[in-house]
C-alpha positions, 0 to 999 in steps of 0.5 A: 625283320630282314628277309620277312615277306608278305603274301595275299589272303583271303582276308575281307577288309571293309577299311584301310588297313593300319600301318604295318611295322614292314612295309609291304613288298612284292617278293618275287616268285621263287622257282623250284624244280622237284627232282624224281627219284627215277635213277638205279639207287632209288627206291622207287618200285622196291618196297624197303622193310621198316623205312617209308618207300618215298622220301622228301627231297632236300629242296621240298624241306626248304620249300615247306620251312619257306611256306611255314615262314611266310604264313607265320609273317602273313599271321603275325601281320595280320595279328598286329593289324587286329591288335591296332584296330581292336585298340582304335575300336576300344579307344572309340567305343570308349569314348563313344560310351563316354559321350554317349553316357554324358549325354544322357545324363545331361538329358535327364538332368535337363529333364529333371529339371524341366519335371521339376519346374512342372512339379513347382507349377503344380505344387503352386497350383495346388496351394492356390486351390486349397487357399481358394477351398478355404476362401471357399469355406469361410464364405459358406460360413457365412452364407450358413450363419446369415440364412440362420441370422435371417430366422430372427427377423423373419419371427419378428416379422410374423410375430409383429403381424400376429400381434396387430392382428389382436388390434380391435375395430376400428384400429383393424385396418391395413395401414401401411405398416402392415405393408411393410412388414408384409413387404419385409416378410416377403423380403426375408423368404425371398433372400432366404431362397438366394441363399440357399441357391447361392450355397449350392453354387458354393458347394458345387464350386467347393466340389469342382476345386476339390476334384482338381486339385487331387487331378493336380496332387497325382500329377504332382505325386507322379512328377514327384516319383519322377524326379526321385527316379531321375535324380537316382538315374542322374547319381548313376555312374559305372563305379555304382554298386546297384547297377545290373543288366536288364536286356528288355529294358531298351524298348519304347512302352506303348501306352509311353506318352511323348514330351508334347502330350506329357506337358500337354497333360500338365499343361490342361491340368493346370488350365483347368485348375486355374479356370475353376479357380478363377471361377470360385474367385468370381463366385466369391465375389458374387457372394460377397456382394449378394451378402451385402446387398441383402444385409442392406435390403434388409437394413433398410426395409427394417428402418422403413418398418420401423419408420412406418410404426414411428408414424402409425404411434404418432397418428394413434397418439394425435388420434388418442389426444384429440379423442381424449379432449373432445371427452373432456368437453363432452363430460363437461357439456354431459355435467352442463346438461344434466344441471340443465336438466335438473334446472327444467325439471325444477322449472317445471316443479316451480311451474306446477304451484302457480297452475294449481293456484289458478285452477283453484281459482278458476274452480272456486270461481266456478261455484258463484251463484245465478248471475255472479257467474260472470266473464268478467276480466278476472275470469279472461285473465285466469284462463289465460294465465292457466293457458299460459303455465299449461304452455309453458310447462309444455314447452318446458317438458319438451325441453326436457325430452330434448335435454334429457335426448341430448344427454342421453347422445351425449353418454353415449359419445362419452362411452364411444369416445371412452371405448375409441380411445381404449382401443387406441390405447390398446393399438399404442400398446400392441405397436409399440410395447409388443412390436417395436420393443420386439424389433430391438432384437433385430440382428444387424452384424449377423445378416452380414454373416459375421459372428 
């Protein structure tokens, strides 16, 4: 515009100004002088009636119309340079807002994604721990179902050392399958504790897992609100519907963690989960080498006792035949020795008719008269043949107490032996028709702890 000037303010500028659409000149001072009313037609000192008793002068008007145009420039000038700024501002801010804004949405997508990726750790985790809980079980099972399986052979054990308590003398003895069913009795009681102990450690194992696999489900649960409330925060955009102030919400919390300590949080979760895991993996290994160690202690003690009654039958059978033989030959000799008996008695008979025949002589001869009463040889050889028969019958009577002794002895082996051999038979019946036919039911698949 020609003729527009420009004059200085009191305006504090903290930058450049903007380019003005007049450049800026010093305008030079313009002087005026100020005519008094001093002559004989003023009014000065006369008071007028109805009028004001001092006018302006012509040139104050111009002066006054000048300053009023020179503040309307210096306002309209300083009004463009507001206007230009608030623009650049706008513009600025604008874009600032834009970046600004971006830039956190890029952060919370960044942070979803790394909330996400911790969120898979712990769902992984967490699977991990419920297959590893179920391992867990299934091992408890059958720690659970071989310490009942155990029960079995230790009645057949118990019972089989009642029953061979029935044996009668001399078969009561401690042979070596009483050893060994001992042995097997203390086996069983001895498993049956490891067992039980063994179950506890699984138990408190289940127990550890199970605590941290929830520490691992909130976590997870908590990441999961997390990542609903990021992705809601990544959806938001200025044209959303749902958008509101919150003056107070530009705050940190105190009790807000920082990322170290958040994925340090996670990070120790994690840890310690997999620490327990690889804890109950060892523990199941320990349990299923315990399971089957023992089903082969058991194994094989069972086929040492079942050995050890094979061998104890063979001996009560050898014993109980040669037994039976030497009653065979004893009957036999115990036949012989009666007819020998009865052959000394009938000697003894037949020597009786002979003696009287020759005391009937010597008696007879005994009753010659006077000088007939003679030693002669028929006399000599009759006391001699009495001396003799008395002799013989003698020697055959004490034969006979010898025969009828040894009979006697040899009744009394037969009763021994008869009497042996039915206790032999007695102990074959015990050992093999009540123990070893018992020990058919000996488990073998469930001391594995399998059904």
């Amino acid at each position: 515009m020609p003729g527009r000037t420009m004059v200085q303010t009191d305006i504090l500028l903290t930058k450049e100004p903007a380019p003005q659409t007049v450049p800026a000149c010093q305008l030079p001072r313009k002087l005026y002088d100020v005519a008094r009313n001093t002559g004989a037609h003023t009014s000065s000192g006369l008071a007028t009636a109805g009028f004001r008793t001092a006018k302006y002068l012509v040139d104050e008007w111009f002066q006054n119309c000048y300053a009023r145009y020179h503040q309307a420039f210096a306002d309209l000038d300083q009004s463009e340079r507001q206007h230009h700024e608030s623009q650049q501002l706008v513009a600025e801010t604008e874009a600032l807002a834009q970046r600004t804004q971006q830039d956190s949405t890029k952060k919370v997508g960044e942070r979803l994604q790394d909330v996400h990726c911790w969120k898979l750790e712990l769902q992984r985790q967490v699977e991990e721990l419920v297959a590893e809980t179920d391992l867990l079980l299934a091992q408890k099972q059958r720690l659970e179902r071989t310490l009942d399986a155990t029960a079995v052979p230790f009645s057949i054990a118990t019972d089989n050392l009642q029953c061979r308590e029935r044996r009668q003398h001399p078969d009561l003895v401690r042979d070596c399958v009483e050893m060994e069913l001992l042995k097997e009795a203390d086996l069983i009681r001895n498993i049956q504790e490891l067992l039980k102990r063994t179950m506890m450690q699984v138990v408190n194992q289940i127990r550890w897992v199970w605590v941290h696999k929830e520490t691992c489900e909130m976590d997870w649960s908590d990441k999961v609100e997390a990542c609903n409330i990021d992705e809601a925060c990544c959806r938001y955009h200025n044209q959303s519907s749902d958008l509101q102030f919150y003056p107070h919400s530009a705050k940190f919390e105190e009790s807000a963690s920082t990322p170290e300590t958040w994925a340090k949080f996670t990070q120790e979760n994690l840890h310690r989960a997999e620490r327990e895991r690889l804890a109950s993996v060892n523990l199941r290994k320990l349990v299923e080498s315990i399971l089957q160690d023992t089903s082969e202690d058991l194994r094989l003690q069972c086929d040492a006792v079942n050995l050890a009654f094979g061998r104890r039958c063979e001996e009560l059978e050898d014993a109980r035949r040669k037994l039976e033989h030497h009653l065979r030959k004893t009957l036999r000799e115990i036949m012989d020795q009666e007819h020998n008996v009865a052959a000394l008695k009938q000697a003894i008979r037949d020597k009786e008719a002979p003696l009287k025949v020759a005391q009937t002589r010597l008696y007879q001869r005994s009753h010659r008269p006077n000088v007939e009463l003679c030693r002669d040889a028929v006399q000599f050889r009759l006391v001699s043949e009495v001396e003799e028969l008395n002799l013989s019958l003698e020697a055959l009577r004490e034969k006979l107490l010898e025969a009828e002794q040894s009979l006697r002895n040899l009744e009394d082996t037969r009763m021994s032996l008869e009497k042996d051999i039915a206790v032999k038979t007695n102990s074959l019946f015990i050992d093999r028709q009540k123990c070893m036919a018992h020990r058919t039911r000996y488990p073998t698949v469930q001391l594995a702890g399998y059904q």
